[in-house]
PLY file of the C-alpha trace (Angstrom):
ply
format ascii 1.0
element vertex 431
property float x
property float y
property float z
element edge 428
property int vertex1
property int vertex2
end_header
-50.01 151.00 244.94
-49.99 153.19 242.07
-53.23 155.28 241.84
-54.86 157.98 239.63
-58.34 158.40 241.05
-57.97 162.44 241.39
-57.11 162.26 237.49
-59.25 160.39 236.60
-62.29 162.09 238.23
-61.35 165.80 238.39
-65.79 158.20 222.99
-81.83 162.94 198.51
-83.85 163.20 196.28
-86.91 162.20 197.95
-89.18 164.75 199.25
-88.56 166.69 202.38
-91.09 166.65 204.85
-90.48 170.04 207.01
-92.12 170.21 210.47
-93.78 172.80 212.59
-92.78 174.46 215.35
-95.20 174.09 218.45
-94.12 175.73 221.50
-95.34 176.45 224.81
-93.20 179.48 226.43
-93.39 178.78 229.88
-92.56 175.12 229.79
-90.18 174.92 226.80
-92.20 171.96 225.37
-91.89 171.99 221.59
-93.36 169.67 219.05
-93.80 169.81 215.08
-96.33 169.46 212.32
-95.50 167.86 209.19
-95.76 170.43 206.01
-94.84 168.77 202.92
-91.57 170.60 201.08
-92.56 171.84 197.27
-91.93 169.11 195.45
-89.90 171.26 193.15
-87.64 172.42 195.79
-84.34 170.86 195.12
-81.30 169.86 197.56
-80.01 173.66 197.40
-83.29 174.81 198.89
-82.43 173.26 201.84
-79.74 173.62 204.66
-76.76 171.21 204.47
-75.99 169.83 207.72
-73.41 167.54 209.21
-74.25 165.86 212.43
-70.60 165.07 214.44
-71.61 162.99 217.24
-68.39 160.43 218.18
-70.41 159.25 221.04
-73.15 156.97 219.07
-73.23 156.44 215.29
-76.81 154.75 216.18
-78.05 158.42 217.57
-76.72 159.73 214.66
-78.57 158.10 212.33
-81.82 158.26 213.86
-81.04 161.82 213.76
-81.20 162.01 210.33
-84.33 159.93 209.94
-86.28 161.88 212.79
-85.17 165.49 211.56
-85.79 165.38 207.42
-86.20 168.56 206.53
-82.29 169.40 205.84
-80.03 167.71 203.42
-77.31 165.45 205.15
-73.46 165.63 204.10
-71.03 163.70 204.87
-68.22 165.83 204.96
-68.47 168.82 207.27
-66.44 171.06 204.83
-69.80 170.64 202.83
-71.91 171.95 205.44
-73.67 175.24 206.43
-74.40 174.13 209.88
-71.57 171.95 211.84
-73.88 170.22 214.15
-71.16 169.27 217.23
-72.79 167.10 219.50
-71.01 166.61 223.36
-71.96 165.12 226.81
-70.88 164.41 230.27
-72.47 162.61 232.84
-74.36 165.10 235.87
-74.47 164.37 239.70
-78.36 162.56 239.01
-76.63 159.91 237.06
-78.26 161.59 233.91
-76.51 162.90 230.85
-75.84 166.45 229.59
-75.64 167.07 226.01
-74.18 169.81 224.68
-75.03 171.26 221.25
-73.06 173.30 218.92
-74.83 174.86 216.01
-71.64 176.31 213.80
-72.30 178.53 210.69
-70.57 178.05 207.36
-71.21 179.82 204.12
-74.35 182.56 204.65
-74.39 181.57 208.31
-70.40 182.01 209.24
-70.80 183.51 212.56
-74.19 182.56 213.55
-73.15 180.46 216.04
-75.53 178.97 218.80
-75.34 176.31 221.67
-78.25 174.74 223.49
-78.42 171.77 226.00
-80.38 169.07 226.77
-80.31 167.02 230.05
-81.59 163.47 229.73
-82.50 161.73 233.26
-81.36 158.65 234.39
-84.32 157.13 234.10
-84.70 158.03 230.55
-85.29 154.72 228.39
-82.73 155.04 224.90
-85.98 156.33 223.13
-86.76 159.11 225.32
-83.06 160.16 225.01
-83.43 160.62 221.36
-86.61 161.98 220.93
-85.72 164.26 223.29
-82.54 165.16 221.66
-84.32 165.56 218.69
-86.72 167.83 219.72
-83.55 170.68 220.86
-81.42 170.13 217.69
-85.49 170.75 215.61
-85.46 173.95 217.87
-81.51 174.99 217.31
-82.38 174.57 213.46
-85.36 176.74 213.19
-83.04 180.51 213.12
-81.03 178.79 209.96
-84.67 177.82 208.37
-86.14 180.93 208.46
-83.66 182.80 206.57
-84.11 180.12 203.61
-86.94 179.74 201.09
-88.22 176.89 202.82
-88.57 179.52 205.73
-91.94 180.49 204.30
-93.43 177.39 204.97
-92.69 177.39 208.75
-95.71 178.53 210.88
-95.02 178.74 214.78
-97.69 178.68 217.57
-97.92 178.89 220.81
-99.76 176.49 223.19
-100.66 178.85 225.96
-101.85 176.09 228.56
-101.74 177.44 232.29
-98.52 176.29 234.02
-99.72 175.29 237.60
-97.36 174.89 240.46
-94.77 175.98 242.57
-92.05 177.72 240.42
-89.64 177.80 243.43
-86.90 175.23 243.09
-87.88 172.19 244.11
-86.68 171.00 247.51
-84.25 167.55 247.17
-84.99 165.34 250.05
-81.57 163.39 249.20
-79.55 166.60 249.29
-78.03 165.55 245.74
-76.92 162.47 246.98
-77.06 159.18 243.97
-76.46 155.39 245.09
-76.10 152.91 243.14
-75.38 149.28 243.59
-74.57 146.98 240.83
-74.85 142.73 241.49
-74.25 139.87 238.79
-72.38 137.30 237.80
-71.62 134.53 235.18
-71.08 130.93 234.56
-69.86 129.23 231.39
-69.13 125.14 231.04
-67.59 122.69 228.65
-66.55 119.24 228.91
-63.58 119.32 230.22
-63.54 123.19 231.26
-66.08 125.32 233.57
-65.29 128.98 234.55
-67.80 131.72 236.62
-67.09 135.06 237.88
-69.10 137.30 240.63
-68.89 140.92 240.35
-70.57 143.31 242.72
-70.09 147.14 243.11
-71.96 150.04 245.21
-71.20 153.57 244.63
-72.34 156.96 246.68
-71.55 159.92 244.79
-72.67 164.22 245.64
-72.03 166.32 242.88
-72.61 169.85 243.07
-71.34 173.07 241.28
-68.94 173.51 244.82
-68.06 169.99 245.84
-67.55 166.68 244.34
-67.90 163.32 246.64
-67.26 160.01 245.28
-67.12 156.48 247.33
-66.88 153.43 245.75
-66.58 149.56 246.54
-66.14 147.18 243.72
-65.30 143.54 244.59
-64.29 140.55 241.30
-64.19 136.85 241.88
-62.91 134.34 238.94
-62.46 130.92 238.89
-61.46 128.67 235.86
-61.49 124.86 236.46
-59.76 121.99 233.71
-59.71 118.44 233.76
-58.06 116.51 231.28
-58.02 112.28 231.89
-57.11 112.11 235.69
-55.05 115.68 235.59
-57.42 118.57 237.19
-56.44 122.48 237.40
-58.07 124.93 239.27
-57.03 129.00 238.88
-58.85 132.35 240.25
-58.52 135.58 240.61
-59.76 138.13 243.68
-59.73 141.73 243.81
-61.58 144.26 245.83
-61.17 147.70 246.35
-63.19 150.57 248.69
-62.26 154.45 247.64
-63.50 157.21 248.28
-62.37 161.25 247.06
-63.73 164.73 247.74
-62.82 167.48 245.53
-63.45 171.03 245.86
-64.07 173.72 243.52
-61.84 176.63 244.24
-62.37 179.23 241.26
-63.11 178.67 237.44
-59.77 176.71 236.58
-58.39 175.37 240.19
-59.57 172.24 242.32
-57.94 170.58 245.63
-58.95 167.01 246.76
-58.33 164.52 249.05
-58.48 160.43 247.99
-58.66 157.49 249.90
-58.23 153.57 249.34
-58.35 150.36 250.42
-57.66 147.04 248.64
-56.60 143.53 248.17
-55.16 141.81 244.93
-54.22 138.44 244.21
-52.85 139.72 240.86
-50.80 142.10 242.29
-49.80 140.13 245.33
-50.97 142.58 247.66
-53.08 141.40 250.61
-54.00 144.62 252.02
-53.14 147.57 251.19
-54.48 151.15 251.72
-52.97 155.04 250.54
-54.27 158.78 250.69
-53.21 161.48 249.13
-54.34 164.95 248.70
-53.63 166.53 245.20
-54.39 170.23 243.66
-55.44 170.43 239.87
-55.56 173.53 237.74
-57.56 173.90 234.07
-55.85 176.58 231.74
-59.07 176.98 230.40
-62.25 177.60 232.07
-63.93 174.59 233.77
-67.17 175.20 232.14
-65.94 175.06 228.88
-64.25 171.28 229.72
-66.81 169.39 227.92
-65.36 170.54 224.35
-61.67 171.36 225.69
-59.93 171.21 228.49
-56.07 171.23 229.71
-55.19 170.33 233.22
-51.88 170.31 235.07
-52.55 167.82 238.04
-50.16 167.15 241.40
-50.37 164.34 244.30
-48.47 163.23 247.00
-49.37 160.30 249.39
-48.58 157.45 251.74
-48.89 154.01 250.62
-48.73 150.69 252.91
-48.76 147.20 251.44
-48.90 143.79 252.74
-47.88 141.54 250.32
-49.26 137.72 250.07
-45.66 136.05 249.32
-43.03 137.38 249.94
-41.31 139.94 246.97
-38.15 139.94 245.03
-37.08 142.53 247.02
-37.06 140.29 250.50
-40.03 142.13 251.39
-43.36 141.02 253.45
-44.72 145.04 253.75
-43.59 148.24 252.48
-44.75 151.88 254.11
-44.02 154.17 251.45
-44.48 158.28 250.64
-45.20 158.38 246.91
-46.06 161.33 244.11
-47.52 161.74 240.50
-47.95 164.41 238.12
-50.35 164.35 235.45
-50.98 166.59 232.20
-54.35 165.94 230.38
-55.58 167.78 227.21
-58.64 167.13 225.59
-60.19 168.84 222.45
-63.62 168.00 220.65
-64.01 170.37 217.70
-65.15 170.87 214.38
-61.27 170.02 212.95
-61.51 166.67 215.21
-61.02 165.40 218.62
-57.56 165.21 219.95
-57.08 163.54 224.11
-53.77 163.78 224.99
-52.58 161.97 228.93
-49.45 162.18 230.61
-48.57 161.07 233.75
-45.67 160.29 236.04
-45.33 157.74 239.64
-42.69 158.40 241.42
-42.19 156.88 245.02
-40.05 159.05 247.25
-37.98 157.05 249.11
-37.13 154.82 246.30
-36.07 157.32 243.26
-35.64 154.20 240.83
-38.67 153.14 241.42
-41.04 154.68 239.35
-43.41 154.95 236.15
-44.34 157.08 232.95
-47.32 157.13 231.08
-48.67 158.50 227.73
-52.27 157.80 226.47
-52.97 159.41 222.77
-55.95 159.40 221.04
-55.88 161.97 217.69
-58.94 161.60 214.80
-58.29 164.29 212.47
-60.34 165.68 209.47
-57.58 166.43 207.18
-59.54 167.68 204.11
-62.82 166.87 202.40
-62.82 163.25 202.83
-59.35 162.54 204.54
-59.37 161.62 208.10
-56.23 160.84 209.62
-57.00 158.30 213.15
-54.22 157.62 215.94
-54.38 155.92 219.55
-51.63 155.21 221.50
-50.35 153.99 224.74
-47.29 153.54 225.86
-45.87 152.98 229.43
-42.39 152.83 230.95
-42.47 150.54 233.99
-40.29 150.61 236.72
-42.52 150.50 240.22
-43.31 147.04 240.75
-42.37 146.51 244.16
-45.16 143.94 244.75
-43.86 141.24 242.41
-43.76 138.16 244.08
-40.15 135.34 244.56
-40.49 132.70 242.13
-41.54 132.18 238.55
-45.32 132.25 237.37
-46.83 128.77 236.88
-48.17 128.09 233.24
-51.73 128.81 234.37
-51.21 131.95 235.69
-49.22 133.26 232.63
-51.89 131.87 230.23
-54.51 133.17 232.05
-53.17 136.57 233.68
-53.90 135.93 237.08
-50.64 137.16 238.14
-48.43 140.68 236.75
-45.36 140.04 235.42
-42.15 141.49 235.32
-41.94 143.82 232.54
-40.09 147.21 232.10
-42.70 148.88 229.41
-46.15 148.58 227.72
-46.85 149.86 224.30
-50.02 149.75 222.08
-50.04 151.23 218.53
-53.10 152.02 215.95
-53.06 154.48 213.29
-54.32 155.12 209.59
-56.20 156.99 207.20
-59.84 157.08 206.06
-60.81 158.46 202.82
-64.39 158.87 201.65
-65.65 160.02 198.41
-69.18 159.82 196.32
-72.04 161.37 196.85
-72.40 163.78 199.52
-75.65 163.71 200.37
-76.53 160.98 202.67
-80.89 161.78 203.75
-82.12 158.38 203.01
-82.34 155.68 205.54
-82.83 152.42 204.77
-82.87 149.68 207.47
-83.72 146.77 205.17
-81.09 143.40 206.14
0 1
1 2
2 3
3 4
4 5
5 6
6 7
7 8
8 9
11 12
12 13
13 14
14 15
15 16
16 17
17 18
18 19
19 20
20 21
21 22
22 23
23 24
24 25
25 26
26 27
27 28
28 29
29 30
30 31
31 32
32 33
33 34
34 35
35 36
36 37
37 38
38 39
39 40
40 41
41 42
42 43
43 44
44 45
45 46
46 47
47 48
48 49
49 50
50 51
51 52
52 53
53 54
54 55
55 56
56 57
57 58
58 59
59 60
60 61
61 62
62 63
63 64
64 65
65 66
66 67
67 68
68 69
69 70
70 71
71 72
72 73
73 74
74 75
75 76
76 77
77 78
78 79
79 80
80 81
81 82
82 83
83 84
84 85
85 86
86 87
87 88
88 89
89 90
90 91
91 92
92 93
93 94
94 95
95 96
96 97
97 98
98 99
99 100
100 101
101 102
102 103
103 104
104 105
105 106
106 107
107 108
108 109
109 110
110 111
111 112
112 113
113 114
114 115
115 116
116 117
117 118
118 119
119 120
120 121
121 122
122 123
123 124
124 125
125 126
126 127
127 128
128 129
129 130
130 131
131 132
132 133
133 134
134 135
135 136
136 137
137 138
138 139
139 140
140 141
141 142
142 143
143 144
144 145
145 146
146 147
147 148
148 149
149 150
150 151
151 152
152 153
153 154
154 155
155 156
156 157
157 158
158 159
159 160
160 161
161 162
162 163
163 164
164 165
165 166
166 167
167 168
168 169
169 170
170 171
171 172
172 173
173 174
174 175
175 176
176 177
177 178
178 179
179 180
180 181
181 182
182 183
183 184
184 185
185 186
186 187
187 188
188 189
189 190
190 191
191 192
192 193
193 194
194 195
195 196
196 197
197 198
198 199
199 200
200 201
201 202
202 203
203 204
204 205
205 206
206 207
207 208
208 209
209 210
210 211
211 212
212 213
213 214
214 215
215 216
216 217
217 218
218 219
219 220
220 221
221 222
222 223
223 224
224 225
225 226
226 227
227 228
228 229
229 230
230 231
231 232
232 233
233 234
234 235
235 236
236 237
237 238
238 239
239 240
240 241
241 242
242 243
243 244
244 245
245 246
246 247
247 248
248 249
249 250
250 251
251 252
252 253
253 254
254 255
255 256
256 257
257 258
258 259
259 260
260 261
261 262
262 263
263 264
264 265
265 266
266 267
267 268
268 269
269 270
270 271
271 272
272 273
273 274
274 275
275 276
276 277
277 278
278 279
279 280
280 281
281 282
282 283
283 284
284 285
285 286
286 287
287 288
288 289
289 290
290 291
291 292
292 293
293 294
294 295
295 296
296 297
297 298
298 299
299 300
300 301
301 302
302 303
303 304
304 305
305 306
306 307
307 308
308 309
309 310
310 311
311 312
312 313
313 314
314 315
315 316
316 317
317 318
318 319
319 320
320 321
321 322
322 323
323 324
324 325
325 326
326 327
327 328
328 329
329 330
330 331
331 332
332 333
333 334
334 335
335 336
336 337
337 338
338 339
339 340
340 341
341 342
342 343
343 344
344 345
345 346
346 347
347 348
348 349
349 350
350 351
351 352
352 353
353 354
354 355
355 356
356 357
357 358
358 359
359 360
360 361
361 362
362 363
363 364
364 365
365 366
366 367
367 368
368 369
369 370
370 371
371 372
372 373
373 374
374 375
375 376
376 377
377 378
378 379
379 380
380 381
381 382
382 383
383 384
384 385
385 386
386 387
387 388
388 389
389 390
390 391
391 392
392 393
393 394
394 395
395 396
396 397
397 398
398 399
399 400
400 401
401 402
402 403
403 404
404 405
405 406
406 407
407 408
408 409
409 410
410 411
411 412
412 413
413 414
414 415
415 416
416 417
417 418
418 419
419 420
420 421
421 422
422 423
423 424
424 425
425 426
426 427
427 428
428 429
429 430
């Protein structure tokens, strides 16, 4: 069975309000007053900004509404700070968020980055207040060199930090679990369908070693009846992995996968594989959440059982297998441009084999023009698991069994152009 786990492992003219900076310098707390803007101060007396977030358009616009003391553009060519806005997911289950402050104009070159993390117990509100509260902080060195500058007092909150400032001892030894348990049911008169899906993951993440196991097990059943005629179709898949990768240097990993699985859809009873692979990033791995270009190699041993028997007379096959994978990813000012290309090969059988391409390209052409792409587009020739005998009607309509096909291809692309005003501070949430 094809897999790709080491890949995949190693989206004005309202008043300004301008707030305070409060700040205590042992604890990094910071909050804000409210100091009304001169109401004679017009939108050049404040900083444009453009917040590029791809992530959340919702956290984007509470952004605007929670940080009103800048003017809003739409267009990022019109701004004097590019606010890029990142994140990745960290061993706690949390989220990282990475945040670009790029000069334009006056500030070209003052550049600065700050991060937040965000636990996983952090409700959506926390998230974005605390979000807000860094980007407030990240804005404060482009203030003070405006007009509006002057009307920025800072103080500090000196309260007595008590405690142990030695890192705190983790009982779990980094170690997250999770297990995930639901279900659904939905009936008509002549039609009633449910599903159970269930899933329990046990992950380490540290800066030298990554650990990942996983089960995941799907159950669904569709039942008809029309007059005396009944029909009853499902579909069962499980699966049990598990992968350790290991940091080697700045741009080169080595891993080793594991799996074990059943599929009615792909007629494989039982079936299990592991493979070690080696990856290497051209550019530095701490740099991967806004680019990164990786040139990724497996090789493994595969053994299937097969439920009926295939179309190539076979009840099992015991098979040594490789891939090869190239992945590029870019999130910058210009755009964001993922790029995924990956070959299956298995060994003993040289015809037997696949190609993939995944493209995803959104482009800021010029003020206003964006040019979007995605693409995916698959050349097919490793199904070794397809079963004797045609599909029933059911099973076609209702995908519970792969069919015999020699590519995939998906296609979406166009242009978005957006003109008017450019100033875009008011919220209004009204129907």
């Amino acid at each position: 069975m094809r897999r790709s786990e080491f890949f995949n492992k190693m989206k004005t003219g309202f008043k300004y309000s301008l707030l305070v900076l409060v700040c205590c310098p042992l604890s990094g707390i910071a909050q804000y007053e409210h100091i009304q803007n001169n109401p004679g101060e017009n939108q050049n007396g404040t900083i444009r900004v453009f917040i590029d977030y791809a992530e959340s358009d919702d956290t984007e616009r509470y952004l605007r509404s929670a940080i009103p003391f800048v003017t809003y553009v739409r267009d990022p060519h019109l701004a004097q700070i590019h606010i890029l806005i990142t994140d990745e997911k960290t061993g706690s289950g949390g989220r990282q968020f990475n945040i670009y402050f790029i000069g334009h104009e006056k500030f070209s070159g003052e550049d600065l980055t700050l991060y937040y993390n965000s636990p996983q117990s952090d409700t959506d509100d926390q998230l974005r207040n605390g979000l807000t509260r860094i980007i407030k902080m990240g804005l404060m060195p482009y203030v003070s060199q405006t007009a509006m500058g002057e009307q920025v007092e800072i103080r500090y909150d000196e309260r007595e930090i008590k405690g142990d400032q030695e890192m705190v001892h983790d009982n779990w030894d980094y170690w997250i679990f999770s297990i995930d348990l639901g279900g659904g049911f939905s009936a008509e008169e002549s039609r009633n369908a449910y599903r159970i899906i269930s899933a329990v993951a046990a992950d380490r993440v540290t800066e030298q070693w990554k650990i990942n196991n996983l089960f995941e097990f799907l159950y669904e059943e569709e039942n008809f009846k029309d007059d005396d005629k009944s029909l009853k179709s499902s579909l069962k898949d499980w699966q049990a992995s598990s992968g350790v990768v290991k940091s080697m240097n700045i741009r080169w990993s080595v891993g080793l996968f594991g799996e074990l699985f059943s599929t009615t859809y792909k007629n494989i009873s039982l079936g299990w594989d592991i493979a070690p692979g080696i990856e290497y990033n051209i550019f530095p791995w701490m740099e991967s959440e806004r680019r990164k270009f990786t040139l990724g190699y497996q090789i493994g041993y595969a053994s299937l059982s097969y439920y009926q028997e295939t179309l190539f007379d076979r009840n099992s096959d015991d098979l040594l297998y490789h891939a090869f994978e190239i992945e590029l990813k870019m999130v910058q000012p210009w755009g964001n441009v993922e790029f995924d290309f990956e070959t299956f090969q298995y060994l003993e059988l040289k015809d037997k084999y696949s190609l993939n391409l995944d493209v995803e390209i959104a482009l800021r052409i010029t003020s206003g023009w964006e040019f979007v792409l995605e693409s995916q587009m698959e050349s097919i020739h490793d199904q070794i698991y397809l079963p004797k005998g045609d599909a029933t009607i059911d099973e076609i309509l209702l995908r519970r069994r792969q069919l015999a096909t020699t590519y995939n291809v998906g296609l979406t692309l166009g242009f978005r152009y957006t003109f008017g005003s450019i100033y875009n501070n008011i919220i209004n949430r009204r129907f």
